[in-house]
N, C-alpha and C positions, 0 to 999 in steps of 0.2 A: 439606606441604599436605594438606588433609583431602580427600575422596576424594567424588565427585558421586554415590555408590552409592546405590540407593534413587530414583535420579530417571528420570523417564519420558527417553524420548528427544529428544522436543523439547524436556524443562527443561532436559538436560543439554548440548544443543547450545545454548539460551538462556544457559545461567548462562557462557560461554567468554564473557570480555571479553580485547579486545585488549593485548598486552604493549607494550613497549619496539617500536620499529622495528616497526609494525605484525605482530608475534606474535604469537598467540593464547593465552592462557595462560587458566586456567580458576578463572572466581569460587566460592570455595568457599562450596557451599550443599548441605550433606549434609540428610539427614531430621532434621529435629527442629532444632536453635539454629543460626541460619548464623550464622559468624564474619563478626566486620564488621559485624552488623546487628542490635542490641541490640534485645531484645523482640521479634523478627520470625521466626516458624517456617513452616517448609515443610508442609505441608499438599496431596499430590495434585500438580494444577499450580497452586499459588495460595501466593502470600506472605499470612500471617495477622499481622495486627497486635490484638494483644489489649488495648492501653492504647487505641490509635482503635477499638476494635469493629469493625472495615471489615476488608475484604479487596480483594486487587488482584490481578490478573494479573500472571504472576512477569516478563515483556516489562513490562507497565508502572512496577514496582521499580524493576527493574535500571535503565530508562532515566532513572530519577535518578540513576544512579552513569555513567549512560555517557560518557565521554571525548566532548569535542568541544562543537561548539555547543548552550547549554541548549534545550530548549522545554518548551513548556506540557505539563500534564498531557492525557491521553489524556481527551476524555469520549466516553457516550454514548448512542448516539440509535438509538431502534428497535431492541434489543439488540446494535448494530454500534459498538468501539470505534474513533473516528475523529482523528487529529490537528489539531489546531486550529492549520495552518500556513499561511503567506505561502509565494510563490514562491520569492521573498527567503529566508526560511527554511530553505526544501525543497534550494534551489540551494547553500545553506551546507552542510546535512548531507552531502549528496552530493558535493561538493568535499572535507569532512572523509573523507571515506570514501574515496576516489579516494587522495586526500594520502597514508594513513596506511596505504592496504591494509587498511580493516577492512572487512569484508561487512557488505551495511547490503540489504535485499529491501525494495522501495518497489512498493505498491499502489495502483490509484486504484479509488474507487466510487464508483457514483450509482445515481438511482432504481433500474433495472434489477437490477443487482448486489445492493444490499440487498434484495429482494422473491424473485431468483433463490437467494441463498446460506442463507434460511429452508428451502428444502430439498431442497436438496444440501446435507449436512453436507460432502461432500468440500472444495466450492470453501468452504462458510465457516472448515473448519479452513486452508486454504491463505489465505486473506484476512486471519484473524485472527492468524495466528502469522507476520506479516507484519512487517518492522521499521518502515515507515510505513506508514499507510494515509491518504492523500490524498483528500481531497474532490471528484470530476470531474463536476459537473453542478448547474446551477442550483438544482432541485428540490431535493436534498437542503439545499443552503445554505440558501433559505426555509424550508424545515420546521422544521430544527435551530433556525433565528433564532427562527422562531414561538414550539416549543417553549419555549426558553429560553435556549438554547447561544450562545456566544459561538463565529463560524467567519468569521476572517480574508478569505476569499476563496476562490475557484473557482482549486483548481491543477487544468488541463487538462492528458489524457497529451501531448496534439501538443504543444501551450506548453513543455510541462519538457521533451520529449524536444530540441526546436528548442533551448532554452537550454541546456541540456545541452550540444548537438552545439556550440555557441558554444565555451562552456567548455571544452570538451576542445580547440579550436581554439587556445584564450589559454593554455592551460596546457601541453597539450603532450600530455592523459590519450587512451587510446587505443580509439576504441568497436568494438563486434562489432554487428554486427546479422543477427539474424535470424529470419527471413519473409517473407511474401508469396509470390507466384511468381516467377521467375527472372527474369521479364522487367520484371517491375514492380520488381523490386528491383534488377536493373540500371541502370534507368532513376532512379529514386531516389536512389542509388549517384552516379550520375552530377550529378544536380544536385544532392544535400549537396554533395560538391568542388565547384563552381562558387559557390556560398556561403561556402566553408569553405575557401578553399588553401592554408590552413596545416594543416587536420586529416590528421593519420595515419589510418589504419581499418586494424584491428585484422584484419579478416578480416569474412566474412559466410556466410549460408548462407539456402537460400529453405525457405518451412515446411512443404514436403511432407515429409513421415516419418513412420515407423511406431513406433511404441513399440521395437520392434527394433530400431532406426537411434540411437535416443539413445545409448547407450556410446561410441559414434563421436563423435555429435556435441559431446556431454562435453567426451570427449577435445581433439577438434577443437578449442574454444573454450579450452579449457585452456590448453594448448599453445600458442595466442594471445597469450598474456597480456594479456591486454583489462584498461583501468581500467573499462570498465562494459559491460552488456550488455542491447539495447535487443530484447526478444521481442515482433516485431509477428505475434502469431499468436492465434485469437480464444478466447473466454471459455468453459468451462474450464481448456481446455488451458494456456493459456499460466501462468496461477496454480498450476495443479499442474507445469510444467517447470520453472519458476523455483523452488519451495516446495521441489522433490523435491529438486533437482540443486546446489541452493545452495551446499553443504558441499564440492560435488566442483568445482565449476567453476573454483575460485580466481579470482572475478570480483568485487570490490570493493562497486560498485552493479548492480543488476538491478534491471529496470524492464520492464512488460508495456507492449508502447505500440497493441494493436489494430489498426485499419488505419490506423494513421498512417501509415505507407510509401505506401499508395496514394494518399492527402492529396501526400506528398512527389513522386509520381512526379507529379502530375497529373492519375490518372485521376478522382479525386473532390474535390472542392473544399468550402470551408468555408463557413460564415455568415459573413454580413457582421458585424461586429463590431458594431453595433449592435443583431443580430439574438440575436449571443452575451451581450451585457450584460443583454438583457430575458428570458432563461433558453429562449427559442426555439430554440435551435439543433437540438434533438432534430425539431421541426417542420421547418424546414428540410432535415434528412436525410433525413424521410419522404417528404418531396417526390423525394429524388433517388431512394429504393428502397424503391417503395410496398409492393409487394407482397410483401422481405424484413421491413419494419418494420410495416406494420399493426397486425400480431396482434401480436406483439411488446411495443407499445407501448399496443396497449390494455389488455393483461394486467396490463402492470408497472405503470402508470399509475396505472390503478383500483385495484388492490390497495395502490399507496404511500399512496392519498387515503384509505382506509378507514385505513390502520395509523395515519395520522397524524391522523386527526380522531378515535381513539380514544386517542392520545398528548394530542391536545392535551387532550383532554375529561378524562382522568385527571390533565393536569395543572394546570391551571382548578378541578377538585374539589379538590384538594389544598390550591392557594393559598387557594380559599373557605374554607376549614376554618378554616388559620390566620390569615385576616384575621380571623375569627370570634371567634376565640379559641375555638373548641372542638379545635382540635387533630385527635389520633387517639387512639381508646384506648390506653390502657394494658395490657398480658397477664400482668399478676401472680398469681402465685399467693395465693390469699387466707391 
């Protein structure tokens, strides 16, 4: 087998596709011609296809070779590459992953997250080098539609984490959760089994800790042997625990779910579903916590309407062009 030498470390943790009996065995993509992948060289972190002119991200390659349910290509929108998936979909992957023991790290974003991960490079390298990245919030759907992009639907983290918890109920798969406070997770705790009397739980833990305390908690989860692992703990943290500890958890699916536990326990409650279809729901939560969401949402708001009426305007110029028939120039050398 040729040897991953030459690859950063997250190529070299990307190019590992799973074996036989969910094993990890390692896709060989040394510097320079991967085997396997005719015409296709390594270049940094980016597969180069020199007959397409294009280049890709070496996550979105490989995920045309990956085992399990196909999906669509990766596009995207506001420089954030997004999955163009159904519930349906998302609920497949993550059953494949669970099934087969491959580690599969699932993201979700919306306005906030795209507007927040421009700068923090930390949380955009932890979002992007994500195995899904999920769609959670109206706003971004309309924009992307606007734009041009073709996006299935609104997978919300409560929604997939609720189907989830079903799932593992029918199948037998065994979840960790952990966050919140003690008491809220408790109470949580408690009414998942009241829903769910067939689910096992794997274990759980609340999200106070200190950077110090992770080894333990690793460990902890390890040890578990959890088929998934639901981190309700808030933004950036939770994207950098999951990013970091992926490799070491031996946890299948991982999934950040924010304060969905408090949603679960009861102390804060959702929009009316009518209120979620018409992309309000972020309205809705500022009514419950005005004074955490305010600013918050005025910041990220305004800043997504300017990014996006400068997306759509560049891309309106564009299509004018070619309706035109004048194109764009040419850069030849004379």
């Amino acid at each position: 087998m040729e040897s991953t030498a030459g690859l950063t470390p997250h190529s070299r943790a990307a190019a590992r596709l799973p074996g036989r009996r969910g094993r990890s065995k390692e896709f060989p993509l040394p510097t320079g011609h991967a085997a396997g992948t005719e015409g296709i060289y390594l270049e940094g972190d980016c597969l180069m296809s020199p007959d397409a002119g294009t280049e890709s991200s070496l996550s979105e390659t490989l995920a045309a070779s990956f085992p399990g349910p196909k999906r669509a290509p990766r596009l995207t929108f506001l420089g954030v590459p997004l999955d163009p998936l159904s519930m349906r979909e998302t609920l497949d992957l993550a059953d494949y992953a669970m099934a087969n023991r491959v580690r599969m790290q699932h993201v979700a974003v919306n306005v906030a997250k795209i507007i927040t991960i421009r700068a923090n490079p930390d949380l955009r390298r932890d979002v992007l080098e994500s195995d899904i990245i999920s769609v959670d919030g109206m706003g971004v759907i309309w924009g992307a539609r606007l734009a041009g992009h073709r996006l299935p639907e609104r997978v919300a983290g409560i929604d997939l984490m609720e189907h989830l918890l079903k799932l593992c109920a029918d199948r037998g798969y065994r979840p960790f959760i952990l966050g919140a406070r003690q008491e809220v997770l408790d109470l949580a705790l408690a009414r998942i089994r009241e829903r769910h009397p067939r689910l096992r739980i794997a274990g759980s833990r609340n999200g106070y800790f200190s950077r110090d305390d992770e080894p333990q908690i690793v460990d902890e989860i390890r040890q578990s042997k959890p088929d998934c692992l639901f981190v309700a703990i808030s933004s950036p943290i939770k994207e950098r625990f999951t990013r970091q500890n992926r490799d070491l958890l031996g946890v299948p699916f991982l999934m950040g779910v924010g304060g969905s536990i408090d949603v679960m326990a009861g102390l804060t409650s959702r929009a009316p579903l009518w209120v979620q279809r018409i992309g309000c729901e972020w309205l809705y939560r500022l009514g419950q916590e005005p004074t955490r969401l305010w600013h918050r949402y005025l910041m990220t708001n305004s800043a997504f309407a300017v990014l996006l009426a400068a997306e759509l305007a560049r891309t309106h110029f564009g299509r004018s062009r070619l309706a035109t028939g004048r194109g764009f120039p040419d850069h030849h050398a004379d």
